[in-house]
N, C-alpha and C positions, 0 to 999 in steps of 0.2 A: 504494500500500500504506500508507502512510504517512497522506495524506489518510480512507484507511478507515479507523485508529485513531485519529485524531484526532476522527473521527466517530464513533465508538464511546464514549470517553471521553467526550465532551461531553453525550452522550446520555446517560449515565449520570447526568453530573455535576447534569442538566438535570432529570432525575426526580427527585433528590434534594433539588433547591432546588425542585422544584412540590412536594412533597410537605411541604415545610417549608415552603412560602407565600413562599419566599424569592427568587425566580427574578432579582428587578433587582437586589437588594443582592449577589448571588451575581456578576450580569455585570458590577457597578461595580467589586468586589473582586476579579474577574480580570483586570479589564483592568488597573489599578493594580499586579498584582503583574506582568502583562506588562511595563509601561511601566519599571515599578522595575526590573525584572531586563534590560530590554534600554539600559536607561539605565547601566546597570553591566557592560559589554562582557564584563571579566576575572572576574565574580564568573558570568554568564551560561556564558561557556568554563570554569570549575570544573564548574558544574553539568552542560555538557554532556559534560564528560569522564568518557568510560565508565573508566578507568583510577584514579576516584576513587568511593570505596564507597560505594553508598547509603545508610547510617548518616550520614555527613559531610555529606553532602549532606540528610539529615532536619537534623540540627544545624543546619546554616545557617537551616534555614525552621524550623525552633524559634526563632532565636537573632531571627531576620527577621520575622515571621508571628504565632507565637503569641500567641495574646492580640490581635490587633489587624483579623484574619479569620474570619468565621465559620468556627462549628467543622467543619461538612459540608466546606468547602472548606480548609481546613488539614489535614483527614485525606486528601482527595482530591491534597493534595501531598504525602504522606509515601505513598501509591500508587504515583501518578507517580514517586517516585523510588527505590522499591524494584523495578521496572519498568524503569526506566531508560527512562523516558519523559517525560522533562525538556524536552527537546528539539521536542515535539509542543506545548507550550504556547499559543503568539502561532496555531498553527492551530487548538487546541481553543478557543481564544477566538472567532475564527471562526466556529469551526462552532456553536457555545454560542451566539451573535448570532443566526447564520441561523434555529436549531432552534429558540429561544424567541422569536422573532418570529414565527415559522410558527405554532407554540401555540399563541400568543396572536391570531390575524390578523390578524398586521400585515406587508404590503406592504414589501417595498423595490423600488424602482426607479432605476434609472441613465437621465437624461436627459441626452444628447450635442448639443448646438446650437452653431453655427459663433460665436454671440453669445451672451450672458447674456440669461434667458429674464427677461419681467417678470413680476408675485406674478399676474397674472390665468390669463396663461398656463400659470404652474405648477399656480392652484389647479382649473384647467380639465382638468388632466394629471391630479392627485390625484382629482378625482371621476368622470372618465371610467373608470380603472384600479379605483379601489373598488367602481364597482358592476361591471363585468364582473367583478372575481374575488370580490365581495363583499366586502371586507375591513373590519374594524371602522377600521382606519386605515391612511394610506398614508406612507413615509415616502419621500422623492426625495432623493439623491444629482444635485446640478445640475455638470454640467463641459462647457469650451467647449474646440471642437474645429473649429479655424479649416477644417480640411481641410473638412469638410462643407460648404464654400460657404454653405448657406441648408438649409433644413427641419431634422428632428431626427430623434436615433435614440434609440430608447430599449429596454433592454435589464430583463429581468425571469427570474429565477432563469434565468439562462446562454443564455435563450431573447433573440433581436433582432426588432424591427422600425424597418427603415429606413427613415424617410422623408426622407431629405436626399438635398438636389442633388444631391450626390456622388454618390448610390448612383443616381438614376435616370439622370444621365451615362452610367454604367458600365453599365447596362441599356441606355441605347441603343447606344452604342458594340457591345455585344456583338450586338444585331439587329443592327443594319448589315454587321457584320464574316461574319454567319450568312446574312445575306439572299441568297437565289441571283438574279444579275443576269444578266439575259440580254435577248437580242434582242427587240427590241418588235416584236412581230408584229400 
């Protein structure tokens, strides 16, 4: 539920800054107030506390904000906190990432390899995925994941494809375990 207002918001927030031509200064100036606000634990727990008024809470991002964030996204936090949806921030950031990369096509992918892949390898990754989904650019997420033994996984909007040791191990393991054995006749 949560996740779907955060998507909702984003979406909003993400029309707003296309329609302003603003869409990266928009995602730099959210991430920054994320990072600010989670970098300040006790000022993050005011904000999240429903038992403090929304007005006190526009004050803060007056007192924080104003003047120093575009105006679209300065008003879109005086939303959020008359909503009391403060709270949904570090996810509508998120989902603000996903959406406006989508827009624009661009790619993200998660590459999972037992070892650190080399630039050939990656850029081999990048133009293989670009032209099946077509994308104007690709962007890879590289992390090593010792369990994989050998090959790699790679994973694209929540969807995987396995190709590491590990997984076809566990593919055989599972024939074998399936295979009906019986008398050689």
């Amino acid at each position: 539920m949560m996740q779907l207002a955060a998507k909702r918001y984003a979406e909003a927030l993400l029309d707003i800054a296309f329609e302003n031509n603003s869409i990266e200064e928009c995602r730099q100036e959210l991430a920054s107030i994320v990072s600010c606000l989670s970098e300040y634990s006790n000022l993050m727990w005011l904000l999240r506390n429903p038992s403090v008024s929304a007005q006190v809470k526009k004050d803060i991002f007056k007192e924080l904000f104003k003047g120093q964030i575009r105006q679209e996204l300065f008003n879109f936090l005086m939303v959020l906190a008359d909503k009391e949806r403060i709270p949904l921030l570090p996810a509508i950031l998120e989902e603000f990432n996903t959406l406006a990369d989508k827009r624009r096509n661009i790619l993200n992918i998660a590459v999972y390899s037992a070892f650190p892949l080399g630039k050939p390898e990656i850029e081999k990754i990048k133009e293989k995925y670009k032209s099946i989904y077509k994308a104007s650019y690709v962007k890879i997420r590289e992390e090593t994941d010792k369990d994989l033994i050998g090959g790699i996984k790679i994973e694209i909007d929540g969807k995987i494809a396995d190709g590491s040791v590990k997984s076809r191990l566990k593919d055989l393991e599972e024939f074998i375990m399936n295979a009906e054995i019986g008398p050689e006749t």
